[in-house]
C-alpha positions, 0 to 999 in steps of 0.5 A: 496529446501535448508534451508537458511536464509532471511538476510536482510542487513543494507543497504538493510533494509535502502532501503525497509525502504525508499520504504516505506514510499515514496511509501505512500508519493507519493500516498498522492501526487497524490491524494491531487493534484488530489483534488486540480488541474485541470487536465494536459490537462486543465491547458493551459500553462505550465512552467518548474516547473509545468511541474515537479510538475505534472510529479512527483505528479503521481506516486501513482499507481505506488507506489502500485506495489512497495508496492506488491513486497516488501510485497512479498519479506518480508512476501512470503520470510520469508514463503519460509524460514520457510517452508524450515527450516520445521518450518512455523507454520499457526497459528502462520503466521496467527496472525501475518498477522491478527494483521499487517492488522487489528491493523490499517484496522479496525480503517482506516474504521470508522474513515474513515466512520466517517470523510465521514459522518461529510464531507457529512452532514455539508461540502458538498456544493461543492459535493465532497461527491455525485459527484455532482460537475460540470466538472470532478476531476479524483480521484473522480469517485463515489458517496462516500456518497452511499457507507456508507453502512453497507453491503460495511463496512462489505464487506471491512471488510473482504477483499472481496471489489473486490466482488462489485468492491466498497470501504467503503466511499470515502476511494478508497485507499482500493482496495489494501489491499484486494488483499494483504489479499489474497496474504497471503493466497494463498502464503503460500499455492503455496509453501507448494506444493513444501515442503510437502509430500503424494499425499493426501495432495498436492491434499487437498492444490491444492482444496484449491487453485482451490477455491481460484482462482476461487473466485478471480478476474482476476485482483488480480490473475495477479496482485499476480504475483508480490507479488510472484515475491518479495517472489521469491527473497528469492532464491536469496538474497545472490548475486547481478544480477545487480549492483544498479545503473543500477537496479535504471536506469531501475526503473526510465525507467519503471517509465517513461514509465509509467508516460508518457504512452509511453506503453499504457497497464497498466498492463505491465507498472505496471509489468515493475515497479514490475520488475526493483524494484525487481531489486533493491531490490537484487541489494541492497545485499552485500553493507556496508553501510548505507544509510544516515537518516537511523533512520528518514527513518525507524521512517517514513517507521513505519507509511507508513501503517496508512498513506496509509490506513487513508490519502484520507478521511481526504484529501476529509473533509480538501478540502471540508472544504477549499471550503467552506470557500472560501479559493479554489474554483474549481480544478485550475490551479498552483499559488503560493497560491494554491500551500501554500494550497498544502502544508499545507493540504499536512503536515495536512494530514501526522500528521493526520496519524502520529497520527492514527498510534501512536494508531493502527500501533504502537500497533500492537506487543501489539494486537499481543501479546494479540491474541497469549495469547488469544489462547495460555493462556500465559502471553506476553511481548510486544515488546519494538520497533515495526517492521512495516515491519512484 
């Protein structure tokens, strides 16, 4: 394979920025109105606008793909590269991706943790906390005060969640990052097998990837293929298959298809959005300009981690909390003053993030400059301006 460079373009970097954080946007959108409204089906009738509302307010599973392929065209692409160029070094590759996780995993765990504890001891009365509410509210499928537990901390802690099939707390949003830490392992491994040389190591790298595969289950295996299928856009990063509109046709088509069930299987819904939005991401090469609030994109896109990580257990105190004081009784249905109740918690929840990020996301060059002094005892220069993407 020939060595060549990951060049992002402008425009292109614009378009990943904006991916990002509307993909954390739109997680944080279906969940709160999960928290809040009843169901589709419960709501009786329905105007235009509500229609809209919940149709849009639905696309958090979907963004989580989204957040796959970009994670394997920005991480798995950048190993292609480096392996080509014969320069990928693990230590240095593990660091990076050690201090990306943790600078705000560890936090988003005990903060969430914390909030859980608080929300179970004084604002349970409604029994978000241990399910024992009456009816069903979608996003709220287990007994979260069950899961703080020692033994579930240390298991998400170290990315093996998938083990009990249980996140810490109420914190459901864990599941993904488990499967991202395993992406960046066994990624570099399935292509070093096509860069080094001597039968013996090849046979070593196949070992380590038996066990890793082994040890998996089937749902993070078929779901790496979409992290794969982002890294795999490095070969092709320097021309365009589709022109950008068509590419964002399809993606609004799988999008759909998704939202309204037309396909049935989840599986291949959610390849189908990993699909188009691989798309657009190559058909985002070539162009020159930029996209408008570029800036404002990218300062959003800086805190789309925290807001991924920390949003859910804040959104389960605050709703907690507002049953309590009366403000909202059970899930209702759409009216104007659910939907000023809506909106506050929804702009609560995103400066709760904004500043969870301020002291963990923010400071990842930092803690990463910290770890690389650690083992190389030399001294470090902090970067002036953080690249969340890295």
């Amino acid at each position: 394979m020939n060595a060549r460079q990951l060049n992002i373009t402008p425009f292109q970097s614009d378009m990943l920025d904006l991916s990002r954080w509307l993909a954390a946007f739109m997680v944080v959108v279906e969940h709160l109105r999960s928290l809040l409204y009843v169901d589709y089906g419960s709501a009786g009738v329905h105007g235009v606008g509500v229609k809209l509302f919940y149709f849009f307010s639905g696309f958090g599973h979907s963004a989580v793909m989204v957040f796959f392929v970009m994670s394997g065209f920005l991480v798995g692409g950048k190993v292609l590269e480096r392996l080509a160029q014969g320069n990928f070094n693990w230590q240095k590759y593990g660091l990076d991706r050690f201090s990306r996780l943790y600078a705000v995993y560890l936090l988003a765990l005990l903060l969430g943790g914390l909030l859980d504890y608080l929300g179970y001891q004084h604002f349970n009365q409604f029994g978000l906390y241990d399910h024992s509410f009456p009816g069903t509210i979608a996003v709220v499928n287990d007994n979260y005060h069950d899961h703080l537990t020692a033994g579930l901390f240390a298991t998400n802690l170290v990315m093996c969640q998938f083990n009990v099939g249980l996140t810490f707390g109420s914190n459901g949003p864990l599941w993904s990052l488990s499967n991202e830490a395993w992406y960046y392992l066994a990624g570099p491994l399935i292509f070093s097998l096509f860069f080094i040389k001597g039968i013996g190591r090849r046979m070593l790298v196949l070992v380590g990837l038996a066990g890793i595969v082994w040890f998996l289950p089937a749902s993070i295996l078929i779901y790496a293929l979409l992290w794969l299928l982002g890294a795999l856009l490095y070969l092709i990063n320097a021309r365009r298959l589709l022109p950008l509109w068509l590419s964002l046709a399809l993606l609004g088509g799988a999008l759909t298809i998704a939202r309204t069930e037309w396909v049935r299987n989840t599986i291949i819904q959610d390849f189908l959005i990993g699909i188009s939005f691989a798309l657009v991401i190559n058909s985002a090469v070539g162009i020159a300009r930029r996209l408008p609030a570029n800036r404002w994109s990218r300062a959003a896109a800086n805190c789309s981690y925290s807001v991924y990580l920390c949003h859910y257990p804040f959104l389960v105190l605050v709703v907690s909390v507002l049953f309590r004081l009366g403000v909202v009784g059970y899930p209702g249905p759409a009216s104007l003053k659910l939907a000023s109740v809506y909106l506050l918690v929804l702009l609560l929840a995103l400066g709760w993030c904004y500043l969870v990020s301020l002291a963990t996301e923010r400071q990842t060059p930092r803690i990463r400059g910290w770890l690389n002094h650690g083992l190389a005892r030399k001294p470090f220069v902090p970067l002036a301006r953080p690249d969340s993407s890295q």
